[in-house]
N, C-alpha and C positions, 0 to 999 in steps of 0.2 A: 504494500500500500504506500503512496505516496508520503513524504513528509509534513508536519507543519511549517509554516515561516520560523517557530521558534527553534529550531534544530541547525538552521542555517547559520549559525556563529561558525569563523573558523577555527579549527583546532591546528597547532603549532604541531610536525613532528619531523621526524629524523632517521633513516635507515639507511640498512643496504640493499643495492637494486638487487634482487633477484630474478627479477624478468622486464622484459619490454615489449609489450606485443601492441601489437595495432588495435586500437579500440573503434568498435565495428558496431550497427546498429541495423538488423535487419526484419524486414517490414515481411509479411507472406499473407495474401490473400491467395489460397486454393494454390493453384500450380503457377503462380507468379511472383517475383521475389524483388524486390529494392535493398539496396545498401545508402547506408549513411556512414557517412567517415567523418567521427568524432575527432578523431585523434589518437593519442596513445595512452595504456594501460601500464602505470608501473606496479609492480607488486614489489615490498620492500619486507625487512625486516627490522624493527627497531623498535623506536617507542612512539607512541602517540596518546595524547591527552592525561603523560603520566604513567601509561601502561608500558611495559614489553611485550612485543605480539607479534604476527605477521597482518600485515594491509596493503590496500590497493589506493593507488591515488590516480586520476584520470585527467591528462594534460591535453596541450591544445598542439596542431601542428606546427606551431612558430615557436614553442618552448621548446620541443624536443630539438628541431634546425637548430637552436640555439646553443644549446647544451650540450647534445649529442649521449643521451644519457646512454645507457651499455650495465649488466650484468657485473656489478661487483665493486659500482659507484659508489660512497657513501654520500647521500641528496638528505637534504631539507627542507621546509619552502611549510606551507599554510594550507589549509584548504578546507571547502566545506562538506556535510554529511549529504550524501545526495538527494533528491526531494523523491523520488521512486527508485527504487531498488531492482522493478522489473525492467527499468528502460536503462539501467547501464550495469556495465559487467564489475563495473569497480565502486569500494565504498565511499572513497571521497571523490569531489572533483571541483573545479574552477580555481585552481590552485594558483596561489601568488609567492611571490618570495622566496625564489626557486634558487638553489644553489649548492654545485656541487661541491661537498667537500672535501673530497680527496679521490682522486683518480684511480681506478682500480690497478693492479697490477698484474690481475687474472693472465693467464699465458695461455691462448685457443687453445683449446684441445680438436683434433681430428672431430667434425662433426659427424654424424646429430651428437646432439643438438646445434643448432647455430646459435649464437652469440654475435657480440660488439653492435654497435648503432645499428637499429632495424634500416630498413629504409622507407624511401616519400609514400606519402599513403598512396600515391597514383601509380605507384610500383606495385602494392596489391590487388590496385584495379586491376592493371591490366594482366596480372598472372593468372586472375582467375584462382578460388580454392575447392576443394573437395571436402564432402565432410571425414570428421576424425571421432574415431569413435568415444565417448568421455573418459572412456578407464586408460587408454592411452595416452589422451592428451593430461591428465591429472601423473598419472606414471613415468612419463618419458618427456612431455613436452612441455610444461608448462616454465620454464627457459628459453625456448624458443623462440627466436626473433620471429620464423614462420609459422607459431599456435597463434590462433586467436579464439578466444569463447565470446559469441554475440549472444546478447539480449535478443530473443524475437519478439515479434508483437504481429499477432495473427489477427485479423478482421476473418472472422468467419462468416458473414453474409454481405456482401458489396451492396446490399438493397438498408443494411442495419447496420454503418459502420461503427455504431459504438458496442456492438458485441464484438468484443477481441477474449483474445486468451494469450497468454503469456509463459514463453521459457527461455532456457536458454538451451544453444547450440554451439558444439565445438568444431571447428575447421580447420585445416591447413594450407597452406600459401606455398611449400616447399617442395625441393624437388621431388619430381614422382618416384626418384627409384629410391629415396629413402627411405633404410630399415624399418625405423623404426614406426613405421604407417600401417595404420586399420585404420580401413575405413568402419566399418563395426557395422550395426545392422538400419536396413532405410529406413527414411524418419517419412512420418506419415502427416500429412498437415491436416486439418480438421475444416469439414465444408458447411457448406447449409444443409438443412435438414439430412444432417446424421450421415452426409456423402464424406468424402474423402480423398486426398493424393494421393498415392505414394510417390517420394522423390525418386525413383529409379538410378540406378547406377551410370549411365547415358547423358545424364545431366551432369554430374559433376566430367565425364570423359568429354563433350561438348565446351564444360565451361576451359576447360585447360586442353583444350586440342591444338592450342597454335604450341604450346609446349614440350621440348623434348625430354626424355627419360632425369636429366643432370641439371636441369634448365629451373 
């Protein structure tokens, strides 16, 4: 459920990046789909409002250009509690007072995973993703500059658009012949009167067909 206004203070916090993924907002009425490109999802470990924990903080595309955050950063910066939960994948965001402080030292390791600065969001336009199955992407990718988990938001009657239903979904941006990829089982989208999708396997091979095996 949405937030109040009074939840929106920002809370001060501090950690290290453990991930950067592309923060993604995808729309599904029946068997048609939209993307929104928010910007980027960090996921950190540190402290916030006092506590030690793991959290997510959700940036704009001209913070990350700026900063070049990357996997083993130590960042700080401000940010608020988000007003809906179902419409972003991360718990803070509109974040201010951003600043890294201290450069990681991390040494690549042979991927998967990928790591260092994701890249432009119009880079995973036009890669196109496939879906990933969730126990994968929680197991193996959630590091990956190529995971992303999107918010859905489903209108189930185009004649009723304020009936939606809401989840999330996990995807990959990365190359196809990497290991460590499931696609897991297709995801079914939910219609008018009690009909149904299935996302077929065709659709994710269509949306990455200009792609080769490495690519």
């Amino acid at each position: 459920m949405a937030r109040s206004a009074s939840t929106m203070e920002k809370l001060d916090w501090q950690g290290e990046v453990l991930s950067v993924q592309p923060r993604i907002r995808l729309l599904r009425s029946f068997d048609q789909r939209s993307h929104s490109y928010l910007g980027y999802a960090l996921m950190l470990s540190g402290w916030i409002n006092g506590q030690n924990r793991e959290f997510s903080v959700g940036i704009g595309k001209a913070a990350q250009t700026k900063h070049l955050f990357q996997v083993g950063d130590m960042v700080k910066g401000r940010a608020s509690p988000v007003m809906d939960p179902r419409m972003e994948p991360v718990e803070l965001y509109k974040a201010s007072g951003l600043k890294v402080v201290k450069r990681t030292d991390f040494v690549e390791q042979e991927p998967p995973p990928w790591h260092g600065p994701p890249p432009e969001l119009e880079i995973y336009r036009e890669r196109g993703h496939r879906r990933l199955d969730p126990r994968t992407y929680s197991a193996k990718c959630l590091s990956c500059i190529w995971g992303c988990r999107m918010p859905v938001e489903m209108i189930i009657d185009q004649w009723k658009p304020n009936q939606k239903k809401y989840r999330f979904e996990t995807f990959c941006y990365g190359p196809k012949a990497c290991s460590f990829y499931r696609a897991g089982p297709v995801r079914t989208v939910p219609g008018r009167k009690g009909m149904s999708w299935r996302e077929e396997d065709w659709v994710d091979e269509d949306e990455t067909s200009h792609r080769g095996m490495n690519d």
